[in-house]
N, C-alpha and C positions, 0 to 999 in steps of 0.2 A: 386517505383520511378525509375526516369532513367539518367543513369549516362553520363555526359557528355565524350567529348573526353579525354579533362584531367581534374584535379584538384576535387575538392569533389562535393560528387554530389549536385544536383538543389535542393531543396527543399522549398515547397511553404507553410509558414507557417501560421494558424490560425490567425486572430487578436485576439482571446481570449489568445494564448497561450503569454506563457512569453516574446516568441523570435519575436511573431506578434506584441506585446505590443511596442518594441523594433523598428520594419522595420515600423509600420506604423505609418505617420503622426499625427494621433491625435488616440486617444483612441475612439476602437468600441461604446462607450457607449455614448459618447459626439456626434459621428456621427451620431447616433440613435436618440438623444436625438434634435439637432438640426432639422434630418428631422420632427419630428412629432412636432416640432415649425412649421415649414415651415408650415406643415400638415394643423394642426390649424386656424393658419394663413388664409390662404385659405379660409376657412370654414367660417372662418366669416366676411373676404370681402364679398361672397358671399353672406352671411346672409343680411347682410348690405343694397349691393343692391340693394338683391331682394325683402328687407321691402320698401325700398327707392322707386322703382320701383311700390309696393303696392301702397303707400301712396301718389304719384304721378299721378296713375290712378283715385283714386279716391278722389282726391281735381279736380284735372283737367280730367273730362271725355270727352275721346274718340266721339266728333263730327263727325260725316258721312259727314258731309257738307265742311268738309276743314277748312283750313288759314280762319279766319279773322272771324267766326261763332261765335256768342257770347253762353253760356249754357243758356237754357229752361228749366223750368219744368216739370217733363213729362206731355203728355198728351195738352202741349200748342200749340197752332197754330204756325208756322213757316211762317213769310211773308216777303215780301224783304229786312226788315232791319235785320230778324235774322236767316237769311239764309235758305229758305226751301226747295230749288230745291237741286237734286243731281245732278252730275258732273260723267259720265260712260261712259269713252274711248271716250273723248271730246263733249259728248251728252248731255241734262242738260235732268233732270228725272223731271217734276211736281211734286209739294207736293200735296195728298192725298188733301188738301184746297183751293187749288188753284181757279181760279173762269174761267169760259172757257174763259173766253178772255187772260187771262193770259197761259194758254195751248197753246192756238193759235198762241200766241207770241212767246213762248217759240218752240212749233215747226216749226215756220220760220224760228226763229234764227238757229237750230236744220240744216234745209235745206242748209246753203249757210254756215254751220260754219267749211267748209275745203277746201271755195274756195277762190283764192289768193289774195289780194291788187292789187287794181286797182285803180287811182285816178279819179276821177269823173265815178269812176263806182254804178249804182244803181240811175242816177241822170235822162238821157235821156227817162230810163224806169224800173220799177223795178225788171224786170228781165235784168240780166247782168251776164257776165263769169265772174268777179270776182267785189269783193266793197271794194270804201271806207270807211270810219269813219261813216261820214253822210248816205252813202247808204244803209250801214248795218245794221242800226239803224233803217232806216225810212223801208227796207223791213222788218225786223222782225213787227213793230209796223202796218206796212198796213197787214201782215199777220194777225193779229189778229183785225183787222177792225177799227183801231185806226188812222190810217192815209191813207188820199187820194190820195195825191197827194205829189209827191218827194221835200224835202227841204234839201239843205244846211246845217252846222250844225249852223251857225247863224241864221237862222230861229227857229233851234228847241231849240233854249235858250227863243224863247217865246212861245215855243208851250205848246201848257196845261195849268195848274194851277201850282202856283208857291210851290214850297217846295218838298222834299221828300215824297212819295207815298207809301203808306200802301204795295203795291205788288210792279211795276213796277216806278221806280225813272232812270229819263234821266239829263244828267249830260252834258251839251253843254256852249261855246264860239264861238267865233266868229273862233278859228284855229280846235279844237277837238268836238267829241261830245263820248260818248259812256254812256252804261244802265245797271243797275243793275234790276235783273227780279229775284224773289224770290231768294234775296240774291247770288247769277251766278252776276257775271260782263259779258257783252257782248262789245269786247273792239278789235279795231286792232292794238294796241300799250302792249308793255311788252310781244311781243310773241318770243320762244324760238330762236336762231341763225338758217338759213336756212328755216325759218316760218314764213310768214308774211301775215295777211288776218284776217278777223273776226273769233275770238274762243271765246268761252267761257274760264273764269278766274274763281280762287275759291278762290282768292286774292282779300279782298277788295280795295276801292280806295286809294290812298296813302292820308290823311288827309290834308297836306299840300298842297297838289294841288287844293282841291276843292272849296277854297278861290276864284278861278279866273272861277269855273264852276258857272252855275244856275244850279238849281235843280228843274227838272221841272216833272211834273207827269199826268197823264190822271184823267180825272174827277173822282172819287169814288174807285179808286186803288191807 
């Protein structure tokens, strides 16, 4: 030990011993005893969890397809109402089932889907530096040999056959138009701040909106 300048020396004593029992606040055994609560504790939030976390993956499995993907059974066909394309660094992927017209769609859209909003772009001709609602809509769909000639999106509230479409479903009024192509939304509205222009969405349409669309679809898709 080492003695100070005056008075008795320092001395740092044991919490076990008598004079530890004494200086320190609560007894070593309690402090002990408390961590390895604490300890425990822990151990089985985590337990908790990570059962939780179990049980969660598999009631609700992990979708590749995104928001708004409804579950399949394996082994089922994926077609635009239950999501079959993928979505890779704003690209939409084909599903394996796809039918080639729906590819071709898909790779139009694919072409012009990082270039900017333009209003009456895609209308004069269907190449253009950047498109509208309607422009984008009707280039993806003449890509894939569906449409001839450029429309409006109040045009394409009659274009096709009425209702929702096995693969490719178009969703137009008289203000908006935009498409769902194997379960991909192709949309120029909902895109992030500073981004404005046809992209692909893995967000289905908002329910309450679709009230005021038609739903229109290409013959056999």
């Amino acid at each position: 030990m080492r003695r100070a300048a005056s008075g008795p020396p320092f001395v740092v004593h044991s919490p076990e011993s008598a004079a530890g029992r004494r200086a320190w606040p609560y007894p070593c055994n309690s402090v002990r005893h408390l961590a390895l609560t604490v300890a425990a504790f822990l151990l089985f939030v985590a337990a908790v969890v990570g059962v939780s976390a179990t049980a969660a993956r598999a009631s609700n499995p992990i979708i590749p397809w995104g928001a708004g993907c409804r579950p399949v059974a394996e082994g089922a066909v994926r077609t635009s109402a239950n999501c079959g394309a993928e979505l890779v660094e704003g690209r939409a992927i084909a599903p394996p089932e796809a039918p080639p017209v729906v590819r071709r769609v898909i790779a139009a859209a694919n072409e012009i889907s990082d270039r900017p909003y333009v209003w009456g772009g895609g209308h004069r001709s269907f190449a253009s530096r950047g498109y509208d609602c309607s422009g984008a809509v009707g280039y993806a769909l003449h890509g894939g040999g569906l449409l001839a000639t450029t429309m409006v999106s109040g045009q394409l509230a009659a274009w096709g056959e009425g209702g929702v479409g096995r693969w490719i479903t178009v969703y137009a009024n008289a203000e908006h138009v935009f498409m769902v192509v194997a379960g991909l939304r192709f949309d120029t509205r909902d895109d992030m701040p500073g981004d404005r222009g046809p992209r692909w969405k893995m967000a289905e349409p908002d329910p309450r909106i679709l009230a005021s669309f038609a739903a229109r679809h290409p013959t056999g898709l």
